[in-house]
C-alpha positions as CSV (number, residue, x, y, z in Angstrom):
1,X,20.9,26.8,-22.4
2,X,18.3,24.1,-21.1
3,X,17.8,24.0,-17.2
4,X,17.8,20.5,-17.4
5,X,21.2,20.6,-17.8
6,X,22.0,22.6,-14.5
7,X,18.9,20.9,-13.0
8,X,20.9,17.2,-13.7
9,X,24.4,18.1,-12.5
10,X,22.6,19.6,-9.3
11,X,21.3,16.2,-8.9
12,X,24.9,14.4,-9.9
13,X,26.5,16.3,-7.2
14,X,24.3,15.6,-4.5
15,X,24.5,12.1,-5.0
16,X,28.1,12.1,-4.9
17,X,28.1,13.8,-1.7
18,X,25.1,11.1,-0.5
19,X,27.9,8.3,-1.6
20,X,30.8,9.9,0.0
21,X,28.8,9.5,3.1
22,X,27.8,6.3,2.8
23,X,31.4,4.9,2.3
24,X,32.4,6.8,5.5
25,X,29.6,4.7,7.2
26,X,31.0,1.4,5.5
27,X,34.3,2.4,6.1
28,X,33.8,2.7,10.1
29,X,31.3,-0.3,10.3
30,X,34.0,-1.4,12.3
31,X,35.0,1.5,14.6
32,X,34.0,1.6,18.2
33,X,31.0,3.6,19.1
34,X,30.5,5.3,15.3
35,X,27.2,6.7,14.7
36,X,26.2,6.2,11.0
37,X,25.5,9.5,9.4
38,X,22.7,10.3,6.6
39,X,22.5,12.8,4.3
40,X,19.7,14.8,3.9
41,X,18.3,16.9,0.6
42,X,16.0,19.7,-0.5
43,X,14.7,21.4,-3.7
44,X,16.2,24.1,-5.0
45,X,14.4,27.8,-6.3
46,X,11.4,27.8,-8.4
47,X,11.1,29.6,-11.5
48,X,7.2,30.5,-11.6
49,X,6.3,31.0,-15.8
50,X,2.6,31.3,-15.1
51,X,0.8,31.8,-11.8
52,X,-2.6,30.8,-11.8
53,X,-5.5,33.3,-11.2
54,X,-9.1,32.8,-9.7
55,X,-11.7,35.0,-10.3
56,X,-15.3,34.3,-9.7
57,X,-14.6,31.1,-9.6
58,X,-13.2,31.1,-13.3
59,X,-9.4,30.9,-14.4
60,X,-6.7,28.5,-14.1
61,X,-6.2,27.4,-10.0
62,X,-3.0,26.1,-10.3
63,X,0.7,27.5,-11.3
64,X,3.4,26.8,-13.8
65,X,6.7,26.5,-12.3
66,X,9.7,24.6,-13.1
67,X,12.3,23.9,-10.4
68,X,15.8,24.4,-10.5
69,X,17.4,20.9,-8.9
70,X,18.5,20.1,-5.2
71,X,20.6,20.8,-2.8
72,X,22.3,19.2,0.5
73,X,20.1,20.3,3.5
74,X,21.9,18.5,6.5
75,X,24.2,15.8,7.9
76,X,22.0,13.5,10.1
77,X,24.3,11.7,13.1
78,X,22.0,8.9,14.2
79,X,22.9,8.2,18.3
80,X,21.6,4.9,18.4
81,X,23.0,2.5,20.6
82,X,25.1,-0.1,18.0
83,X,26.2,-3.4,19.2
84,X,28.1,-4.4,22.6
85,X,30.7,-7.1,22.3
86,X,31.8,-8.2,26.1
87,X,35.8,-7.4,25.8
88,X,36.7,-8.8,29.7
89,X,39.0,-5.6,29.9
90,X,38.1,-3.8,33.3
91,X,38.8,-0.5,31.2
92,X,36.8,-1.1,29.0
93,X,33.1,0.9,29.0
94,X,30.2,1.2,27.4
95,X,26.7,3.3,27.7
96,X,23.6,1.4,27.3
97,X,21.6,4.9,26.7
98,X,22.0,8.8,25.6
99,X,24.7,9.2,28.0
100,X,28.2,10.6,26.6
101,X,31.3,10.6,28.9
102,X,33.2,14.0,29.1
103,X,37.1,14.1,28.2
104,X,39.5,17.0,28.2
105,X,42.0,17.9,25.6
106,X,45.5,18.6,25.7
107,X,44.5,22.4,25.5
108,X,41.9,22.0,28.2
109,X,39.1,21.7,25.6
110,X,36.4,20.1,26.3
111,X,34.6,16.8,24.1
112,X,32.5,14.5,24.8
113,X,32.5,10.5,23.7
114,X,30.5,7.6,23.4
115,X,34.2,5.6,23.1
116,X,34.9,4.1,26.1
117,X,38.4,2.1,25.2
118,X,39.9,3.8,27.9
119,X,43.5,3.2,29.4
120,X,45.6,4.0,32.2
121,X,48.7,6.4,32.0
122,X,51.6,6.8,34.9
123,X,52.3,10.1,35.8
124,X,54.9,9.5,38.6
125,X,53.8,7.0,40.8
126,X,49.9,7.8,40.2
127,X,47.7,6.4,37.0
128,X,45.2,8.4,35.3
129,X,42.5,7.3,33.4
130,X,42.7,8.7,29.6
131,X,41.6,7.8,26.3
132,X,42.9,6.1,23.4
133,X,44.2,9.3,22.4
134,X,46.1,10.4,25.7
135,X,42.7,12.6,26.7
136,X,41.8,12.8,30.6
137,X,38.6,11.3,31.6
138,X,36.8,13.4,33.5
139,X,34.8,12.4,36.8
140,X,32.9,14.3,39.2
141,X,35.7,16.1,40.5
142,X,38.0,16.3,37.4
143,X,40.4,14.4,36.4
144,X,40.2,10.5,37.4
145,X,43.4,9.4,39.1
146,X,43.5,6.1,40.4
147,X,46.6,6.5,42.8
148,X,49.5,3.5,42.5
149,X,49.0,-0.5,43.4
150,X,45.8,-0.6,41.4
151,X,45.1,-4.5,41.8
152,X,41.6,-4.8,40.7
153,X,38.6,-1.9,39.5
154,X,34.9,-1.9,39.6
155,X,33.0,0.6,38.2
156,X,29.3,-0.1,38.6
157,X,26.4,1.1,36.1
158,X,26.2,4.6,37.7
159,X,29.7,5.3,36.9
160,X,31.0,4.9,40.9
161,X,34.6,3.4,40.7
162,X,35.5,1.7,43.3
163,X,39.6,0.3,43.4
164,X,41.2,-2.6,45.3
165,X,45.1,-1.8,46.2
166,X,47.6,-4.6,46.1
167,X,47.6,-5.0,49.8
168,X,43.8,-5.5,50.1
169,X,42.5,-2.2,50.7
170,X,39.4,-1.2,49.3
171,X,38.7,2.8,47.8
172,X,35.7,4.5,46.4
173,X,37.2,7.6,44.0
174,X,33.7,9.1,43.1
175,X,32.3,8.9,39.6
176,X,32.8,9.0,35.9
177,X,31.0,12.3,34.6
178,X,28.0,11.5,32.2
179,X,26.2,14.0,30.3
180,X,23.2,14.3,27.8
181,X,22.3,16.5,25.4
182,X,18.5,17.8,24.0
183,X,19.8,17.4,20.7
184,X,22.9,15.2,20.3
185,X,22.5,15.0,16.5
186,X,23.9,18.6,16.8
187,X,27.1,18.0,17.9
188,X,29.5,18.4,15.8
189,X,31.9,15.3,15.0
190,X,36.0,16.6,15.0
191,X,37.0,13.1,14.3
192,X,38.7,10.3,16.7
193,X,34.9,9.6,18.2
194,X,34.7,12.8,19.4
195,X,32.2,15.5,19.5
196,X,32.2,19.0,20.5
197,X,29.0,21.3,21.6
198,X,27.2,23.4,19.5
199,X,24.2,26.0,20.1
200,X,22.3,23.6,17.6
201,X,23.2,20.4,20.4
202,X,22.4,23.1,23.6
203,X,24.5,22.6,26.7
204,X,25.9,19.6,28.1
205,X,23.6,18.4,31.0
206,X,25.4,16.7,33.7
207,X,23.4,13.7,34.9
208,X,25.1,13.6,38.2
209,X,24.9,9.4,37.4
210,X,21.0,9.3,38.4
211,X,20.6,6.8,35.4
212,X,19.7,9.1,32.8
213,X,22.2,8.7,30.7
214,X,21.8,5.1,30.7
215,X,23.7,2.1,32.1
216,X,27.5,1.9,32.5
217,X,28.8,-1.8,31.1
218,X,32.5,-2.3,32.4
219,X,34.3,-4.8,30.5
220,X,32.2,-4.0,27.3
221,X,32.2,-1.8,24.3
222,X,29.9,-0.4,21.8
223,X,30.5,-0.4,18.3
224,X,29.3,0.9,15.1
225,X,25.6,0.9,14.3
226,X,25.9,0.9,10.9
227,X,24.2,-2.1,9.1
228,X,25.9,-3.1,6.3
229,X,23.4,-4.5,4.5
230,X,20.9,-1.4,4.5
231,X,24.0,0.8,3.5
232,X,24.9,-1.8,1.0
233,X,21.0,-0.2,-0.6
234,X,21.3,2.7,-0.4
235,X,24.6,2.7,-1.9
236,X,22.8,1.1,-4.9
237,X,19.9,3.4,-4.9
238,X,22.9,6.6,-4.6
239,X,23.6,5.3,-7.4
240,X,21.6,4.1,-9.9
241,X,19.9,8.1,-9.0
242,X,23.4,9.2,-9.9
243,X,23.2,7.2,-13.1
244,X,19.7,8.6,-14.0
245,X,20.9,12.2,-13.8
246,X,24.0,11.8,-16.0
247,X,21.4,10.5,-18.3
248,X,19.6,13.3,-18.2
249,X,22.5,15.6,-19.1
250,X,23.2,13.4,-22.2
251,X,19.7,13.6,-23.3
252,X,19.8,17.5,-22.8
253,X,22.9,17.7,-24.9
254,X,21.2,15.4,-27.3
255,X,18.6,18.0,-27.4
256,X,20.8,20.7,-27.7
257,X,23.1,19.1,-30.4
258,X,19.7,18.0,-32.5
259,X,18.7,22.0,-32.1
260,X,21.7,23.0,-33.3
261,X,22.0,21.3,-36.3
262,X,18.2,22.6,-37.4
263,X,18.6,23.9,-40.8
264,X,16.6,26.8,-41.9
């Protein structure tokens, strides 16, 4: 059977998987603090049919090899800060840098976020800051509990919160934890903006709010950084490669069919 073929359909299902990624960036170009994601490809084996041969400077110095297609290499998350639209909601935050903030799971597991829609939940007569999601935000200490008669909250671009009660009072509750990471495009993404570590990411490094994790915006949040129009292209060119291989599989049969029908 021809490789080209095998080769083609190699190349049809990669593109596939190239579009199926770019409609999960359109389809979030929306969605608070989504990273846009690209997919990335290499070649498949090579079959060597002659290998060239130098001797005394005579012979041919090049081989003949034909390759067998492509495959997908890697997912590429792209931590890029996207756009911040000002929301005026004091729970509301958004890092202007590499920063991520730490949340903990209903099963004590631990993810980090660069979704700062946070909320408050009562437990008794205390509120707790948690996620859209019902996860607890961590701080320095844990858990961030903001006590009862919250009247007003500041949290400043180191991540020190500061509360006002309802009869004037003024309280510092210590910090939001932020971390970084040496390689955040190795997280890995387990859906509802969250990531979890990885050896590929290394460990979470706790900036203990020196700045390097970049600057907190309260009342703001970040969104996608998708750009519609550049995925808008490479939708097209996903495609019109797509289109090109399935050509190349009807030629091949072609081929074949025109072989076939050789008389002798």
């Amino acid at each position: 059977m021809m490789r080209a073929l095998w080769t083609a359909s190699t190349g049809m299902m990669a593109q596939q998987l190239n579009v199926d990624t770019i409609s999960n960036n359109m389809a979030n170009v929306n969605s608070v603090s989504y990273k846009k994601s690209r997919m990335e490809f290499k070649d498949l084996l090579y079959e060597t049919l002659e290998r060239g041969i130098v001797r005394n400077g005579q012979g041919k110095p090049v081989n003949l090899q034909v390759g067998h297609g492509v495959m997908p290499a890697a997912s590429v998350k792209f931590f890029t800060t996207g756009n911040l639209a000002s929301t005026e909601n004091p729970y509301d935050l958004a890092i202007d840098g590499l920063g991520f903030f730490k949340v903990l799971g209903p099963e004590g597991q631990e993810y980090y976020t660069k979704d700062g829609a946070f909320k408050i939940s009562p437990d008794g007569e205390n509120y707790i800051l948690v996620t859209s999601e019902g996860y607890f935000v961590q701080g320095e200490d844990g858990n961030i509990e903001l006590g009862s008669e919250v009247k007003d909250i500041t949290i400043d671009s180191r991540g020190f919160i500061t509360v006002k009660r309802e009869d004037g009072t003024i309280e510092e509750l210590g910090s939001l934890s932020i971390s970084t990471f040496v390689n955040p495009a190795g997280l890995e993404s387990v859906g509802k903006n969250l990531y979890q570590v990885t050896e590929a990411s290394g460990e979470a490094f706790d900036t203990q709010n020196d700045g390097t994790g970049g600057n907190i915006l309260q009342g703001y949040l970040e969104y996608s950084n998708v750009q519609i129009v550049e995925e808008m292209v490479n939708l097209i060119q996903a495609q019109r490669a797509y289109e090109m291989n399935s050509k190349s599989i009807l030629t091949a049969d072609e081929m074949l069919q025109m072989a076939n029908n050789l008389r002798r």
